[in-house]
N, C-alpha and C positions, 0 to 999 in steps of 0.2 A: 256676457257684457262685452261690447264691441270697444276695445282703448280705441282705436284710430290714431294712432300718432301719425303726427305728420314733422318730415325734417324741414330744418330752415337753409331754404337754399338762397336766402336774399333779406337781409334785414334793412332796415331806415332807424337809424338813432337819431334824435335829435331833444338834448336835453339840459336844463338849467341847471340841475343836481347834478354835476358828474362823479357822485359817490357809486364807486363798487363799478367805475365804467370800464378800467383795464383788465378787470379779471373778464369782466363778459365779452369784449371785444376777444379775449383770448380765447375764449372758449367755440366761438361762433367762428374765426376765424380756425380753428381744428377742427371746426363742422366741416367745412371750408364754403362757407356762406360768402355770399359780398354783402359789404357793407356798404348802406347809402348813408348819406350825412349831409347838417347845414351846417353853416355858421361857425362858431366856437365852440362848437361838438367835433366836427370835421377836422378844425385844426390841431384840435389838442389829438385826435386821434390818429393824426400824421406822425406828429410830435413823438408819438410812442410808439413809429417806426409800424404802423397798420396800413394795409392798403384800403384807404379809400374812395370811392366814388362820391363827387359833389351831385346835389340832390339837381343844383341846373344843370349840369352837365348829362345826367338824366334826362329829365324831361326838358334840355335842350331850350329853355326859357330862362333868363339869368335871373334873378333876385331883384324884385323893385323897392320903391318904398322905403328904403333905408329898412330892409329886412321883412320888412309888413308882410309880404306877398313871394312866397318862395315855394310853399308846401300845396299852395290850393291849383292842383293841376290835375285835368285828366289821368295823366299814367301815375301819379300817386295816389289820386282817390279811384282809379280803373283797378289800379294794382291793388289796392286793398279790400275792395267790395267784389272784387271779380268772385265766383262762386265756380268749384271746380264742376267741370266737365257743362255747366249749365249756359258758360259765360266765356269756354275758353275762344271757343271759333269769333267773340266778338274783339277778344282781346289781342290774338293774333293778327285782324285785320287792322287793330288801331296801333301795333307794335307794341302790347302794353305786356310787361314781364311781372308777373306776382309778385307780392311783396306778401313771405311768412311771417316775418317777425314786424312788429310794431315798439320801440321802446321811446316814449314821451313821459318828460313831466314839465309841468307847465309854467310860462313865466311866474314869479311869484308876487304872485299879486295879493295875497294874506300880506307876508312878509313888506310889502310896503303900504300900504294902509293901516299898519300898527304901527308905522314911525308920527312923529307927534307934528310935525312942521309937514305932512304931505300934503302937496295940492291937488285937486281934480284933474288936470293936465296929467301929473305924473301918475296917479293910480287908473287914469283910461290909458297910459302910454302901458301900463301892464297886465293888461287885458289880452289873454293871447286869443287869438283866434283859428290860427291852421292847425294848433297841435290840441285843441279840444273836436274839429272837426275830425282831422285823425284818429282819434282816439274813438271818436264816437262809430266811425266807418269799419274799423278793426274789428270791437269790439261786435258791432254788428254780424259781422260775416267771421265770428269765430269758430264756425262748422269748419273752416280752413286758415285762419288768420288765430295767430299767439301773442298776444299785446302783454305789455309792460309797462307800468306811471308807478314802480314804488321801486327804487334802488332796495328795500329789503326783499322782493319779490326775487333778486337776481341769484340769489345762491341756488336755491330750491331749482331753477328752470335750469341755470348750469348743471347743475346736479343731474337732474334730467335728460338731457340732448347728452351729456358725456356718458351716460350711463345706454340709454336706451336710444340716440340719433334723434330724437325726436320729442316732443310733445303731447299727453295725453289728450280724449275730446273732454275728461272730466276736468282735468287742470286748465284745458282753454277756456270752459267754462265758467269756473271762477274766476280765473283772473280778467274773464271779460267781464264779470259783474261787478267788480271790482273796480274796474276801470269805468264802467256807467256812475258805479256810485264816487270816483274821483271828480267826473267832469260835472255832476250832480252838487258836489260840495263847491266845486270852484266855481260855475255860475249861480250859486248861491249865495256865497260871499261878493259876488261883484252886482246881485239884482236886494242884497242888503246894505251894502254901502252906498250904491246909486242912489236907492229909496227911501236915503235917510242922509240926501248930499243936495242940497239946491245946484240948481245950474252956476252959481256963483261960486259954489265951494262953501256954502253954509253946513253946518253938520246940526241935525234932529237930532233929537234924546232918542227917538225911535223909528225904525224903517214901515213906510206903507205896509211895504210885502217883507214877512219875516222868515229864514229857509234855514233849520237846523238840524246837522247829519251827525247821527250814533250808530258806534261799530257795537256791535253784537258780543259781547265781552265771553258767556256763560247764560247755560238752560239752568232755571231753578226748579228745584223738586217742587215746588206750586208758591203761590201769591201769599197774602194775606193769610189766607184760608187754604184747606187741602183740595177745595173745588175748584180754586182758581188758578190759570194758567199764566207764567212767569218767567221772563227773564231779564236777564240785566248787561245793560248798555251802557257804554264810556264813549266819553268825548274822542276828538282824536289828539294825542298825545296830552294827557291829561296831568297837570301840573303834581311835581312832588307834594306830598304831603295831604294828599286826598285819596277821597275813597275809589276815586276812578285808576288809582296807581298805586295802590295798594296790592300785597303779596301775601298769599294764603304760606305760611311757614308749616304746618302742620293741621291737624284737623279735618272734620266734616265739611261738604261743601256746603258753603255758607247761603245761608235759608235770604225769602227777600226782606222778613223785621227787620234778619240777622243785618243786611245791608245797610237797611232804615235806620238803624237804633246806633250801628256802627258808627255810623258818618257823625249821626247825632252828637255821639262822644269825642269823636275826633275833631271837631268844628268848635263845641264849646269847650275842650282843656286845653285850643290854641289860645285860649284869649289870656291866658298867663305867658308870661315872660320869663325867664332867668331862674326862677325861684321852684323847684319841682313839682308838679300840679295830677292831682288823679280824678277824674269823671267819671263815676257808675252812675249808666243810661239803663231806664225800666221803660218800654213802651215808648219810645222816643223823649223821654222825659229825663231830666237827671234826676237824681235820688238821693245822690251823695256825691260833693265835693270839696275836696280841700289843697290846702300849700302847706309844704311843710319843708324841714333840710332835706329832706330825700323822699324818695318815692315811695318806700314803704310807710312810713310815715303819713303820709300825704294820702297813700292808699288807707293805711287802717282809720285816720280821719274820718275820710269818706265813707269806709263803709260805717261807720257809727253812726253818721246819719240815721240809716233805714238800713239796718242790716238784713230784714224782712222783704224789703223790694229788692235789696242788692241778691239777692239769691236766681239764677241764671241769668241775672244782668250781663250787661255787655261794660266792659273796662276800657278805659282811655287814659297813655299818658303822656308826657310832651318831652318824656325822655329817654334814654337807652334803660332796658329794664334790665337788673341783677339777678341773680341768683336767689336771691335772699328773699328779694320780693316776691319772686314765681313760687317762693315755696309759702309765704305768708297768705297768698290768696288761695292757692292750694289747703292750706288749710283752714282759712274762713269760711269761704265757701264755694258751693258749686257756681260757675260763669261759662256764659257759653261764647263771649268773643272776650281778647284780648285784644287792642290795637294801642303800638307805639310805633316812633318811628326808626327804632332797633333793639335788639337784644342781645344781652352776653350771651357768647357760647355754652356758659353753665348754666343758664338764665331756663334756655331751650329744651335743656338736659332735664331740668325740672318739668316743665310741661310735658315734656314726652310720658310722663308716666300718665297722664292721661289724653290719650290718645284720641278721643273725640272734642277734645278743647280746639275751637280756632283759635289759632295765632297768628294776626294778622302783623305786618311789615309795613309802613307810611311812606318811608322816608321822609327826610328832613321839610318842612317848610319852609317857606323867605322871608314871609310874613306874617302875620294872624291870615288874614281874609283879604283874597284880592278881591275887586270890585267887577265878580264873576256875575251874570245874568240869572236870574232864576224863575224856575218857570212853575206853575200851577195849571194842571189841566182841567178843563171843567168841561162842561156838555158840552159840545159844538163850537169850542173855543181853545184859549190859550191865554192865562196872565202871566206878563213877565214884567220883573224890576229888576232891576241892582239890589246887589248886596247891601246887607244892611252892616257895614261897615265904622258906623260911625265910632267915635271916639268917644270918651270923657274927659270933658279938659276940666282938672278941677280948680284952676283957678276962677273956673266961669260958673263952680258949683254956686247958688243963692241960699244963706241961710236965710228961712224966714222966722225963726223962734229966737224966743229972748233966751233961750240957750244955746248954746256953742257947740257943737259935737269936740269931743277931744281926738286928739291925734289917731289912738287907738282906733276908735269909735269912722274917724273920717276910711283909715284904711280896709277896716273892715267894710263899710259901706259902699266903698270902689269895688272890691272883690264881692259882697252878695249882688251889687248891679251889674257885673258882667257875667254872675250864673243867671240871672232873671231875666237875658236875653235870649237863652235857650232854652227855658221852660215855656211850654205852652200856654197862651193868655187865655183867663186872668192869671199872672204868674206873681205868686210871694214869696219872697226868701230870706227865712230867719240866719241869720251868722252872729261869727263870734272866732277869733282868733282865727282867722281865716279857713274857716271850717263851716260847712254850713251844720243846721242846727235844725231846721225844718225847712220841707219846701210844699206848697199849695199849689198843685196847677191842672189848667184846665178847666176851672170854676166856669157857671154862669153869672157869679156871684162874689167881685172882690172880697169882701167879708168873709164868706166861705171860705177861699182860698187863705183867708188868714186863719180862721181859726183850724182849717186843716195843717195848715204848717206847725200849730202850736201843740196838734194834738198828736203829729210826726215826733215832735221833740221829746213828747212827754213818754207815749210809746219808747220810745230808743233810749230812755232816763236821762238825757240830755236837760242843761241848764237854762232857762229861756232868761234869767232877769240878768241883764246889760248886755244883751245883745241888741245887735241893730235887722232892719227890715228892709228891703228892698222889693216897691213896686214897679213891674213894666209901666203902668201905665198911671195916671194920677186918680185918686178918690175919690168916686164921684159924692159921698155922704164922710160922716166923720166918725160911722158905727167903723168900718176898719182900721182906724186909727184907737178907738177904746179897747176892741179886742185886741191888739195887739200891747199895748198900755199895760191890759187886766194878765198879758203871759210874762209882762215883765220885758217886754221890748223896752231899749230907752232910746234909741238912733233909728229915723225912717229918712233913707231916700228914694224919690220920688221922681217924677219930670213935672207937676203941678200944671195947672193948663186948667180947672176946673173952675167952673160960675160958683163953687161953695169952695176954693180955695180958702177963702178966710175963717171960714166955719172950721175946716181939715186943721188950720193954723193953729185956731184958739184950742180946739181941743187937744193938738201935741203941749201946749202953753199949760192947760189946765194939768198934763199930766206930767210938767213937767223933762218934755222929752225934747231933744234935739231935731231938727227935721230943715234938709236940703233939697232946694230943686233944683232939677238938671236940665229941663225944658228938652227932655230927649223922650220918645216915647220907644220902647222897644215889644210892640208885639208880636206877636211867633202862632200864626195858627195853623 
């Protein structure tokens, strides 16, 4: 295999980021490269005592435009597309000197179209234009040209040139593909904020044209199934507290359910607060969850649900996990992920002894759910919404029964409605002292899904009569209101919305049961 290293006898910096820029300035200057430069890259690199050459002083064209127009010149795009020995005799007639290194990153134009008050004016004024075509000409001609657009790219290439004078053709080749799929993300964000901006500065719920770029995170040993081929992909710099920044502690590499069912758990035991919360996920579904003082607690809760599903579940909790814990589900039962968003060091101690357990790492959240995009793919297409974010506000809860839920009965109702947002529709979920008690999901069939929940609780000896119910979606008949009635449910909330609402009413009435609407519907398929 041919390396080809090539040294840099002449670099062009010009950059918005100047993170990690004196150490490479150091290094290129012990190459004994020259550096070209514009702008407020040039000065600061005076500043620190570098010798550098101005980019007009170069190509002998000053800087127009209040900056616009500095970079787009013959001997800088001669110099970077020139192609050795193919191109030199045309370059020597036009005076044009190669340029090896490329390091660009581009105005930031993400960065100000996430401020709240931007106008059209200012997010076109950061639109860069010379240093995506840079980029684009570099990367082209990296048979002989070594580009840069990521300040983390600069150790690894230091490293390199200090080590071996030069640049490998395998490393110019990533890091030119790299920089395609840079300029790729950055005119993607400027042809979806245009496409979703009136020429006024009105802003769409949604863009014409929609462009969205995932980094390659990990190969999975297969899909779904052992015939299907898998991998998994993360945003770019993907917020704490999700599945895209999460950290493998220990364990097998994580399968793609294992992903699936992961996240699943990690998204629904954010929706508790302060109070220590545990999620065991079966099949994307939860199984078992509860609040309690502590996590183990919380945990052994949970798995009472369905100690039967909970076996190679996947665990979720929403706090530092102990010792104590690791060894209590260790001994419950077999699970093939754990995820929180840390762990005692004694905690770790205990998982180690089985050594195929994932133990997955979160970190913290900031919030339950930010109002992230999400997508469904379908044949020949794409749906995307927002999150489904909504709240309960329970002052705006509507009793409609001549009975009252009692205090108990209301808290527990808050808590089985925000597990019934993560169960698959039709989704029912029996509770009780903030625990669930049974859960149905996945039906064709509300009713089914209830009387699956009841027949969950019975399996597990679990107590169904003064518990409450919680529907994602409201009843369209008032048979799931009697089957739940006949397991001793006495509190249902619902979002109501239904043409036999009052049929659904009298029959809580007739049994004497409590029942709220919340006019929220939350389905999950």
């Amino acid at each position: 295999m041919t390396i080809n290293r090539i040294p840099i006898r002449r670099a062009l910096i010009s950059v918005s980021d100047k993170t990690g820029l004196e150490a490479l300035a150091t290094a290129l200057t012990e190459q004994g490269a020259e550096i070209l430069s514009t702008g407020g890259t040039a000065r600061l690199l005076k500043e620190k005592g570098f010798e550098v050459t101005e980019v007009a002083d170069y190509t002998g064209f000053p800087e127009m435009m209040d900056g616009r127009l500095k970079t787009l010149h013959p001997k800088i795009h001669g110099a970077l597309l020139g192609r050795a020995e193919v191109d030199d005799e045309a370059m020597q007639k036009a005076g044009i000197e190669a340029i090896d290194l490329l390091v660009v990153n581009l105005y930031p134009f993400e960065e100000t179209i996430q401020k709240d008050s931007v106008s059209l004016a200012e997010a076109i004024e950061n639109i860069d234009i010379g240093g995506p075509a840079m980029i684009r000409a570099a990367a082209k001609n990296h048979d002989r040209v070594t580009v840069l657009v990521e300040p983390s790219d600069y150790p690894e290439f230091i490293e390199e040139i200090s080590t071996y004078g030069g640049v490998s053709h395998a490393n110019r080749h990533i890091l030119a593909a790299k920089a395609f799929a840079h300029t790729a993300r950055y005119d993607g964000l400027i042809a979806n904020f245009l496409s979703a901006t009136t020429d006024t500065g009105d802003r769409n719920d949604f863009p014409r044209f929609y462009t969205i770029q995932l980094e390659h995170r990990s190969q999975l040993r297969y899909g779904e199934n052992p015939h299907q081929k898998a991998a998994f992909y993360i945003e770019q710099n993907p917020p704490s507290g999700t599945m895209g920044s999460t950290r493998l502690l220990q364990g097998k590499t994580l399968s793609y359910n294992n992903i699936a069912d992961a996240d699943a758990a990690l998204e629904c035991v954010k929706e508790f607060h302060d109070v220590p919360a545990c999620v065991i996920v079966k099949h994307a579904n939860p199984c078992g969850v509860a609040m309690d003082r502590n996590l183990e607690l919380a945990y052994l809760k949970a798995f009472a649900t369905d100690p039967t599903s909970a076996f190679g579940g996947i665990i979720a909790f929403n706090g530092t996990v102990d010792a104590k814990t690791a060894a209590t589900i260790l001994e419950k039962q077999f699970v093939e992920v754990v995820v929180a968003p840390d762990y005692d060091p004694q905690a770790l101690q205990v998982f180690a002894s089985k050594k195929n357990l994932r133990v997955l790492k979160s970190g913290l959240w900031e919030s339950a759910h930010e109002p992230w995009t999400f997508y469904k793919r379908v044949h020949g297409g794409l749906l995307i919404q927002d999150a489904d974010t909504q709240t309960l506000d329970t002052d705006k809860l509507k009793v409609v029964t001549r009975r009252q839920p009692t205090d108990d009965e209301l808290i527990d109702m808050q808590f089985a409605w925000k597990v019934a947002k993560w169960v698959k529709s039709n989704a029912i979920v029996y509770a009780r002292d903030q625990q669930t008690i049974g859960i149905g999901a996945g039906q064709m069939s509300r009713v089914i899904s209830a009387r699956i929940a009841g027949i969950k609780a019975q399996d597990a000896g679990l107590r169904v009569k003064g518990s409450v119910m919680a529907s994602d979606a409201f009843f369209p008949f008032r048979d799931g209101i009697d089957q739940a009635a006949a397991a001793g449910i006495r509190a249902v909330i619902q979002p109501g919305g239904s043409i036999r609402d009052e049929e659904v009413i009298e029959a809580a009435n007739q049994h004497d049961m409590a029942m709220v609407f919340t006019g929220i519907r939350h389905f999950n398929h």
